[in-house]
C-alpha positions in Angstrom: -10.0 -9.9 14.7 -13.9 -10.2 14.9 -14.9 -6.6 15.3 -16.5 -4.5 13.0 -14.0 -1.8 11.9 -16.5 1.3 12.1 -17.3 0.8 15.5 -13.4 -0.2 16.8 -13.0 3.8 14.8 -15.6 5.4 17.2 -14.6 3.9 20.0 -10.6 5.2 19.2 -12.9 8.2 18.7 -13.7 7.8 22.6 -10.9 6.6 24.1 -8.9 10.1 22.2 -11.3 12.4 23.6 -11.1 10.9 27.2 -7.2 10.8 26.7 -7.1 14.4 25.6 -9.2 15.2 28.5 -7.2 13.4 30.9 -3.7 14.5 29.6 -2.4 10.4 29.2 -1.8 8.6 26.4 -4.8 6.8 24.8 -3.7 3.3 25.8 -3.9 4.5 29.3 -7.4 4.7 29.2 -7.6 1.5 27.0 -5.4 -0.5 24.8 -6.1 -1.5 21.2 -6.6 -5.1 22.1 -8.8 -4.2 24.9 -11.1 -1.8 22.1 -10.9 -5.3 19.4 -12.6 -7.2 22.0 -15.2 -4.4 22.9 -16.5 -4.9 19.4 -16.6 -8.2 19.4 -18.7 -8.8 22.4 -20.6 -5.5 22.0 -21.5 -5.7 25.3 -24.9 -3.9 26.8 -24.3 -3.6 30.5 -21.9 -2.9 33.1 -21.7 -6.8 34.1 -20.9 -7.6 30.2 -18.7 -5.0 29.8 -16.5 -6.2 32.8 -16.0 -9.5 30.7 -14.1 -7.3 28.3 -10.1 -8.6 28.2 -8.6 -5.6 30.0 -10.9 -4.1 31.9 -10.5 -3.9 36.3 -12.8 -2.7 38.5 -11.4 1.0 38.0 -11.8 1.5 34.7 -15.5 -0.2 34.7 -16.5 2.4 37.2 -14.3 5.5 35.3 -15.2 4.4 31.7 -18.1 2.2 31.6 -21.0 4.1 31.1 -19.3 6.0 28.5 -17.8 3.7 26.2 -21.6 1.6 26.8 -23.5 4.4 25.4 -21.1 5.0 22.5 -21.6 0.8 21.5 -25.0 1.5 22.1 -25.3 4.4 19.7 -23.8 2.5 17.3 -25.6 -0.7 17.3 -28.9 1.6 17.1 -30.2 1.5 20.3 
C-alpha cells in the first residue's frame, strides 16, 4: 500500500516494544493502517507526523519522538 516493507517491520518492531512496555495490545498504541501510512509519508517532524491517518494529539505527544527517530534511523539520517 505504498510503504516500504522493511521499515512498516521496524516500526511493528516499535510499536511491540512500546506495547510490551505498556501492558496493551499493539494496536492500542497504533493500528496497522496507521504504521502503512507512516511509511508512506515518512514524515520528519512532529507537524508531519500529525498528518499521519490515526494519529490525535495524545499519541503525537506520547509516541512521536519515538516512532520519528526510528523513520529517521531508517531513512539514514
Amino acid at each position: 500500500e505504498g510503504g516500504d516493507p522493511d521499515l512498516l517491520a521496524a516500526l511493528k518492531a516499535v510499536r511491540l516494544k512500546l506495547a510490551r512496555e505498556r501492558q496493551v495490545p499493539a494496536y492500542v498504541i497504533f493500528s496497522d493502517r496507521t504504521l502503512i501510512d507512516m511509511t508512506a509519508l515518512q514524515p520528519r517532524n512532529l507537524d508531519e507526523f500529525a498528518q499521519v491517518n490515526g494519529v490525535g494529539a495524545a499519541k503525537l505527544k506520547d509516541f512521536g519522538k519515538v516512532f520519528l527517530a526510528a523513520i529517521a534511523a531508517y531513512a539514514g539520517g
